[in-house]
C-alpha positions in Angstrom: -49.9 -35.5 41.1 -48.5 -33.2 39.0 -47.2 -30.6 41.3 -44.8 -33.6 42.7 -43.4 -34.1 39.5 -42.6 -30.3 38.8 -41.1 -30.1 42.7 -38.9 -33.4 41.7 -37.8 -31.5 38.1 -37.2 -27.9 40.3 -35.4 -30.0 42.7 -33.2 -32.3 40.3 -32.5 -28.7 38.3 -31.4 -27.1 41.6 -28.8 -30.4 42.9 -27.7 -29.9 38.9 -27.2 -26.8 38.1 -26.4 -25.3 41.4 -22.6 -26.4 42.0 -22.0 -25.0 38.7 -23.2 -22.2 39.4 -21.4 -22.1 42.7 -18.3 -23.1 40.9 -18.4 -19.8 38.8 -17.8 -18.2 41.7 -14.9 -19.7 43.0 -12.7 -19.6 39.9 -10.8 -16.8 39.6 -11.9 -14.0 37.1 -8.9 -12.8 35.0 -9.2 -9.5 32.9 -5.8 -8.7 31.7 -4.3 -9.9 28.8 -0.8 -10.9 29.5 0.8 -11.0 26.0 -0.6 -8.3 23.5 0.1 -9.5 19.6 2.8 -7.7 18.0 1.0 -4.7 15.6 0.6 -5.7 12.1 1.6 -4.0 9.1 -1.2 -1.8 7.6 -1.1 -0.7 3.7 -0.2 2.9 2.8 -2.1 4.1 -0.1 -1.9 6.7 -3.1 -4.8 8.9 -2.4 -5.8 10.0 -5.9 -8.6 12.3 -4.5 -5.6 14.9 -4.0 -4.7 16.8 -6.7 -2.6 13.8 -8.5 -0.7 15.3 -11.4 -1.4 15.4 -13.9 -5.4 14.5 -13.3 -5.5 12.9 -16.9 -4.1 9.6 -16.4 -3.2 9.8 -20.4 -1.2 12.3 -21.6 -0.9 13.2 -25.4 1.8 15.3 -26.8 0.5 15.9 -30.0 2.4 16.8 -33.7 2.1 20.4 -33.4 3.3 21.3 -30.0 7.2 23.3 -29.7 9.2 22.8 -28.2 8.4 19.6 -26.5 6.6 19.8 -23.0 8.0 19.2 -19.4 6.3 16.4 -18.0 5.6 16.7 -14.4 4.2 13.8 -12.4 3.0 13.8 -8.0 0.5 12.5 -5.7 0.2 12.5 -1.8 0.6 9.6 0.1 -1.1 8.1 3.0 -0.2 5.3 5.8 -2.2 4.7 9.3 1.7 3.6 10.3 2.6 7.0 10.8 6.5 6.1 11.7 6.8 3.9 8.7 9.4 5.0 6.1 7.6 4.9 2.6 9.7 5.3 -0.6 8.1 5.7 -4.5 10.2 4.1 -7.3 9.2 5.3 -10.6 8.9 3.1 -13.6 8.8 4.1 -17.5 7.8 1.2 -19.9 8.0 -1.0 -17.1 9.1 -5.0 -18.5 9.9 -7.9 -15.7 13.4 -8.3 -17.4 15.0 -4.8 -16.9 13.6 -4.2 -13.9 15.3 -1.2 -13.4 13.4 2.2 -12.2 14.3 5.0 -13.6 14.1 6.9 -9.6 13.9 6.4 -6.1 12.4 8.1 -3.3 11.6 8.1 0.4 8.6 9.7 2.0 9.8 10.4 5.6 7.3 9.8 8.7 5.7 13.4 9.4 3.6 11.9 12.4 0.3 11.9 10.9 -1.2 9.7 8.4 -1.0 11.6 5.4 3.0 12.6 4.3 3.8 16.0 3.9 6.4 15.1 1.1 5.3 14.2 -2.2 5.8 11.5 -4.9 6.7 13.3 -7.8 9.0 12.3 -10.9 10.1 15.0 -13.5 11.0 14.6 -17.1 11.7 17.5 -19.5 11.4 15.7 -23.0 12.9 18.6 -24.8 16.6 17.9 -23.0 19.4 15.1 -23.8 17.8 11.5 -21.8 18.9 7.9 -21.4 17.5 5.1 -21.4 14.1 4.6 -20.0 13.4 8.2 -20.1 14.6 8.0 -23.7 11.5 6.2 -24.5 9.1 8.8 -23.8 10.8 11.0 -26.4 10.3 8.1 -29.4 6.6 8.2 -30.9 4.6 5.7 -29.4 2.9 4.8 -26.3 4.6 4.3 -23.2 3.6 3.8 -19.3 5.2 6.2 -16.7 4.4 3.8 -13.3 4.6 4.4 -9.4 5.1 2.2 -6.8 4.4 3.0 -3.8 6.0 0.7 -0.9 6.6 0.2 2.8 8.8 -2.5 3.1 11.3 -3.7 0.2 10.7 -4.8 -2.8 11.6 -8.2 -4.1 12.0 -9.8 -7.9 9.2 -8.5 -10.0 8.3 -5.5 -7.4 6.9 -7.9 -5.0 6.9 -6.2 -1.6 8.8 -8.9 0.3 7.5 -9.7 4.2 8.4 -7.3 7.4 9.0 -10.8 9.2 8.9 -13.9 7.9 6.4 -16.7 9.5 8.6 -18.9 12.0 7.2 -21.9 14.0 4.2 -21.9 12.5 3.0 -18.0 13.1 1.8 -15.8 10.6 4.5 -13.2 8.6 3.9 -9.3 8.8 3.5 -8.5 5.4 5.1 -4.9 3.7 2.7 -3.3 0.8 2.8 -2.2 -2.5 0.9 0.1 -4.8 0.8 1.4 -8.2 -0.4 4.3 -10.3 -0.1 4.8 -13.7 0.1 7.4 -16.5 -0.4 6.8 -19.7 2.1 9.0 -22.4 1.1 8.9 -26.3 4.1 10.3 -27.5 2.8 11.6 -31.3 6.1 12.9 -33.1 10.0 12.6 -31.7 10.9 15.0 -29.1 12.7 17.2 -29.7 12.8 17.5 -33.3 15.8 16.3 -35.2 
């Protein structure tokens, strides 16, 4: 008695699940994608585990040192977009309403990930400045700042999008970064 009730289950199992099975056959099977998604922005990055300059991210220039020092600032940069254009603006005492940097530069593609030019900003605090570079001469302590960026930069260094979202879709977004140095001026360079 029970082996009719198994062959009615294997037989109901069979009238049920054989069309779909057959069905799965006669669909067609489709393996290429027609439309690929456009690529997406990556983020390029300051790699501080090469030889960033100076190492110390604060710098003292103490009372007793003449004449006043050159400061010299630099770090590699990095982007898995290796035709991406990346530019460095550099910052001192950095304050959202002068918004001004104090330099601008552009890190042209090289074809691999990491640039083969350099960030790097140069002050000598013993010559005749302006204003911001002015500031690291007065005795105090100020904030020299990178930004690192592959896009543009909007109001208040916001990287603004590649591409903006339209109907509903998703915006390619441009990156920033930052690095900063911190300068503890001690007495007025140079001396008056």
């Amino acid at each position: 008695m029970l082996s009719g009730a198994r062959t009615l289950a294997s037989t109901l199992l069979l009238l049920i699940g054989g069309p779909c099975t057959l069905g799965a056959c006669v669909l067609p099977q489709e393996d290429r994608v027609l439309n690929f998604p456009p690529l997406r922005n990556r983020p390029p990055r300051i790699m501080e585990e090469l030889n960033v300059k100076p190492d110390n991210r604060v710098i003292e220039i103490p009372v007793n040192v003449d004449p006043c020092p050159r400061l010299e600032f630099g770090f590699f940069a990095e982007d898995p977009d290796v035709d991406d254009t990346l530019n460095v603006r550099w910052f001192i005492d950095y304050h959202v309403l002068q918004n001004l940097g104090v330099a601008e530069q552009t890190l042209s593609p090289s074809g691999k990930p990491v640039r083969d030019d350099t960030g790097s900003y140069t002050v000598d605090l013993a010559g005749a400045l302006t204003e911001p570079e002015a500031r690291l001469q007065l005795v105090g302590t100020h904030v020299v700042e990178a930004i690192l960026f592959d896009g543009r930069l909007g109001p208040q260094r916001k990287p603004l999008p590649r591409t903006p979202a339209i109907d509903g879709g998703v915006e390619n977004p441009s990156y920033a970064v930052s690095y900063a140095w911190v300068v503890q001026t001690m007495r007025s360079c140079p001396l008056p």
